[in-house]
N, C-alpha and C positions, 0 to 999 in steps of 0.2 A: 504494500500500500504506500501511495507517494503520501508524504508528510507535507500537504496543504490545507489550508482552511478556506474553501471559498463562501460566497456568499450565500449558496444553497443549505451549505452548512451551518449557518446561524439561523436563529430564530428572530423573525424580522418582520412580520406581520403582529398587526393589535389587536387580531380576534384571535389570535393563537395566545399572544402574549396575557391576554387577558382570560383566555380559558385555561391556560399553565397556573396560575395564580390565586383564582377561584378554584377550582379543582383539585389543583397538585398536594402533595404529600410533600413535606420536607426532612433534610436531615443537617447536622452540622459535623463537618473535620473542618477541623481550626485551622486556616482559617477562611474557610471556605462552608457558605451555605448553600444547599443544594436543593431545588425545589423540582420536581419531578412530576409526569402527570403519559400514561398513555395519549397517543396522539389521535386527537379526536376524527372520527374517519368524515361526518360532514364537514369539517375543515381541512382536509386534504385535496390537493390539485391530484389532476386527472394525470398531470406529468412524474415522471420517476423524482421521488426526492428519496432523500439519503434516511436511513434509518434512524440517526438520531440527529437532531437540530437543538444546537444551544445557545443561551442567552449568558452574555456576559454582563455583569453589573458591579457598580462601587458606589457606594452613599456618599451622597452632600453630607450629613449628620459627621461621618466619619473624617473624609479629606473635605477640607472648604474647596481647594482650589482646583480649578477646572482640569488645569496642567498635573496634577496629581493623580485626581481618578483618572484622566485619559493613558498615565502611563502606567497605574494597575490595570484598566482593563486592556492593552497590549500586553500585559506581559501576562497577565491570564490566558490571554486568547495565542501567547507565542508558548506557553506550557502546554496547554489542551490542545496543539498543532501538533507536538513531539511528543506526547503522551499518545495520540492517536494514532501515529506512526507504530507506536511498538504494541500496543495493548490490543485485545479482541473484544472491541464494543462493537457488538452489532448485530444490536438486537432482533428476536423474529418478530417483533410488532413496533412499529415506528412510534418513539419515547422523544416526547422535549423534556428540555432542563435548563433552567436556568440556574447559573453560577453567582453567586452571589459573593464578593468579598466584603467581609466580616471585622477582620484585622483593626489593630489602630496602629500599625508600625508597616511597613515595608519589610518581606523578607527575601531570602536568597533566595534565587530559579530552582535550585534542586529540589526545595522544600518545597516552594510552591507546584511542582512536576508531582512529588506525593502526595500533595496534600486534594491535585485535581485528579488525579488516580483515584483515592478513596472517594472520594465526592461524586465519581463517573460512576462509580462503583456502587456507589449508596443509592443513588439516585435511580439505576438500572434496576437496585432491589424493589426498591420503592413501587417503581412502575408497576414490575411484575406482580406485587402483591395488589397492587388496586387495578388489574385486571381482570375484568370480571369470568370468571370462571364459567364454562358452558357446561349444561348439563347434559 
């Protein structure tokens, strides 16, 4: 698998963003919260998308400054680029997730690489358990 993130790959619509939200389960690895939700099949395009689409985020609350949260949510979205490379997410029912960073400090890329591992991870539990089971 080529280790890109393109834009199919993020979650980027408001009726998804808001049905991830309203719906989803959440979980927390420090320092990352991870909100999860199977992917609603009347909000799915008729064209192939990727199995799982994620939302990256950082609170005003936490960094005030614009230049702040923009360079956490790059480096989130440059660890979940390299973590996707090596890990086997992919799931059999198409799952959003948005990543939430949580933190009040800035930490190093390695950390932050395990810390969206476990969160990829949680969030895929997550899914699977709020899908509804067929009889």
């Amino acid at each position: 698998m080529r280790a890109t993130l393109s834009k199919n790959d993020r979650l980027h619509r408001q009726k998804r963003i808001d049905y991830l939200f309203s719906a989803g389960k959440s979980a927390v690895s420090y320092p990352i919260r991870v909100v999860a939700v199977p992917a609603a099949l009347d909000l799915l395009d008729v064209e192939a998308e990727p199995a799982l689409q994620t939302l990256f985020s950082v609170a005003k609350k936490r960094f005030k400054r614009a230049v702040q949260r923009n360079r956490h949510k790059r480096r989130m979205r440059e660890a979940y680029r390299l973590e996707k490379a090596v890990a086997d997410w992919n799931p059999s029912t198409p799952v959003w997730l948005a990543l939430q960073y949580i933190g009040n400090e800035e930490i190093p890329l390695p950390e932050l690489r395990t810390a969206i591992r476990k969160a990829v991870e949680k969030g895929l539990d997550l899914a699977h358990e709020s899908t509804p089971s067929r009889p």
